[in-house]
DODO-429764 format. One record per residue (C-alpha): residue number from 1; residue in three letters; x, y, z. Coordinates in steps of 0.1 Angstrom, whole numbers. Layout:
! residues N
{NUM; "Ala"; {X; Y; Z}}
...
This chain:
! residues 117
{1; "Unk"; {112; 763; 142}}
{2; "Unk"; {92; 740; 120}}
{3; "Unk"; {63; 752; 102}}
{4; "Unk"; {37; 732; 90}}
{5; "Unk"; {4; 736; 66}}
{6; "Unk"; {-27; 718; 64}}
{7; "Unk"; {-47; 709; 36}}
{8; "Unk"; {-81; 699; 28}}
{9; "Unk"; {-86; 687; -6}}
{10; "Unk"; {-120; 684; -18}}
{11; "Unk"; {-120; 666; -52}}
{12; "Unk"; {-156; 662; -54}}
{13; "Unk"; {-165; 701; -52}}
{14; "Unk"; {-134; 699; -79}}
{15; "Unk"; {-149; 674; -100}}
{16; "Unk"; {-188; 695; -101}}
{17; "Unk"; {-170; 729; -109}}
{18; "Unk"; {-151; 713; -136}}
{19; "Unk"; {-181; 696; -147}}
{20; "Unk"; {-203; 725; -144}}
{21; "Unk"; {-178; 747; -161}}
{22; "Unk"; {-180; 722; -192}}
{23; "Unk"; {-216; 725; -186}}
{24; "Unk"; {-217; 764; -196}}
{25; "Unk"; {-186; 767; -220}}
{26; "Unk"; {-203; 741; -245}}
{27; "Unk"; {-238; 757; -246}}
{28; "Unk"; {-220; 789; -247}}
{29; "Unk"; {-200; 779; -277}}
{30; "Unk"; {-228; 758; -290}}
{31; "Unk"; {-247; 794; -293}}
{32; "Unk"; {-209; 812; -308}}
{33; "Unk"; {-211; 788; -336}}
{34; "Unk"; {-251; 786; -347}}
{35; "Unk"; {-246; 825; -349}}
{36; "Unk"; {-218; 826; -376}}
{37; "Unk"; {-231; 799; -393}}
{38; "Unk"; {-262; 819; -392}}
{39; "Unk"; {-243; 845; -412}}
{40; "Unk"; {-238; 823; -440}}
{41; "Unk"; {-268; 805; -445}}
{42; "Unk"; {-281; 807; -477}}
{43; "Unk"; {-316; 828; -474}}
{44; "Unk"; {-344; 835; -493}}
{45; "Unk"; {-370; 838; -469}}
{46; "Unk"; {-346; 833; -435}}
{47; "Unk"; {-370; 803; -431}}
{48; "Unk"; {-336; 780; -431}}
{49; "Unk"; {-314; 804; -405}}
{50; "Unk"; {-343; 809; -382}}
{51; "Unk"; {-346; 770; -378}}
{52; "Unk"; {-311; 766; -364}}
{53; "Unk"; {-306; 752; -330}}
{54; "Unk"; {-281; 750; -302}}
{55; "Unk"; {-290; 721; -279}}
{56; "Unk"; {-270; 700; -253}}
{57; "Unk"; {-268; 668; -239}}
{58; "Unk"; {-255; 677; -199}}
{59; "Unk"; {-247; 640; -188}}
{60; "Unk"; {-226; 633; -225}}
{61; "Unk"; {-212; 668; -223}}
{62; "Unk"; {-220; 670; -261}}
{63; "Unk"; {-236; 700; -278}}
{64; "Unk"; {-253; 699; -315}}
{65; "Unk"; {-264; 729; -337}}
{66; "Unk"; {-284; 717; -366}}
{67; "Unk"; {-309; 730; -389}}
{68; "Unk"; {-343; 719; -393}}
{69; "Unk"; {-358; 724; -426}}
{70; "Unk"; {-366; 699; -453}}
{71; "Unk"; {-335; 710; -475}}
{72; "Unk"; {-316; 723; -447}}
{73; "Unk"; {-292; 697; -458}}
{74; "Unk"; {-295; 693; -493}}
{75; "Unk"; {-282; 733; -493}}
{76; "Unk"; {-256; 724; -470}}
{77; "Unk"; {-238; 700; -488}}
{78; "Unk"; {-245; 712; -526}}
{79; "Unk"; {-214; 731; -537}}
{80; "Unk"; {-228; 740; -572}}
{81; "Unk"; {-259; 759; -557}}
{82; "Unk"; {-256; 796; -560}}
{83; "Unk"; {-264; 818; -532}}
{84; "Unk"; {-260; 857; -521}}
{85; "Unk"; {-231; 871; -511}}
{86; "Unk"; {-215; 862; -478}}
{87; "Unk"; {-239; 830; -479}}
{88; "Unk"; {-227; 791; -490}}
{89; "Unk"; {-225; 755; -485}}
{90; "Unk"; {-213; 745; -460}}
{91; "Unk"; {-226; 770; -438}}
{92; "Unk"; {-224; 748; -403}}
{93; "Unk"; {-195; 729; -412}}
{94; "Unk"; {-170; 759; -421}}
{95; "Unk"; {-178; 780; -392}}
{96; "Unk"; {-173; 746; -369}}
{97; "Unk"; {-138; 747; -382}}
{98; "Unk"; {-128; 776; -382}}
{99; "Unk"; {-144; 790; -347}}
{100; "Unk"; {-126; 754; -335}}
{101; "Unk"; {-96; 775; -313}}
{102; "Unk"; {-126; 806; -300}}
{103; "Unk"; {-150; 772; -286}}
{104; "Unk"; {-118; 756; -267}}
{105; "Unk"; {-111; 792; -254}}
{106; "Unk"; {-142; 797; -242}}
{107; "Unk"; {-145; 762; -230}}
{108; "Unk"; {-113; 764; -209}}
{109; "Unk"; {-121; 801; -197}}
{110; "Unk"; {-158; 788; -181}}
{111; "Unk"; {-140; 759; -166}}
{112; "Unk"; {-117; 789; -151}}
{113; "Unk"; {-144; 805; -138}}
{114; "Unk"; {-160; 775; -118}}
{115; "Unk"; {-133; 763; -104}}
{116; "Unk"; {-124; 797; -87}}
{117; "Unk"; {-158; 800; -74}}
């Protein structure tokens, strides 16, 4: 006896869970990363770690976290400043490297999630 299966493959519904996945895991990691570097910028008067932003660009599938403050920069990139403990230079950049393996986890795991619907 011969059995025989049918499939129905729907790429597009494939495609717009993937996509929509994507969508989610990078504003969700977007948000991971602007709260630890939150917890090392360097603060006075928290003016500088309340300006931080998560945004996204949906059709580029690119997310940004910056900081918006007229020396938001200049304290980023100064190594010689000194600041309290637990706060430094190179608050956005270290946490974007080392929180690099959590953001493709949580990336892949929303991309999971769509796609079993």
């Amino acid at each position: 006896m011969t059995q025989s299966a049918r499939l129905r493959w729907n790429g597009g519904a494939i495609v717009g869970g993937t996509r929509a996945g994507a969508v989610r895991g990078l504003r969700i990691s977007a948000e991971h990363v602007l709260a630890e570097s939150r917890k090392r910028v360097p603060i006075e008067e928290a003016t500088l770690e309340r300006s931080g932003t998560a945004t996204l660009d949906e059709p580029s599938l690119k997310a940004a976290i910056s900081y918006d403050t007229p020396y938001a920069v200049r304290q980023h990139e100064e190594l010689h400043y000194r600041h309290d403990a637990g706060r430094t230079a190179k608050y956005l950049e270290g946490p974007l490297a080392e929180q690099a393996d959590t953001v493709r986890a949580i990336i892949a795991a929303q991309v999971r999630r769509a796609l079993r619907g």
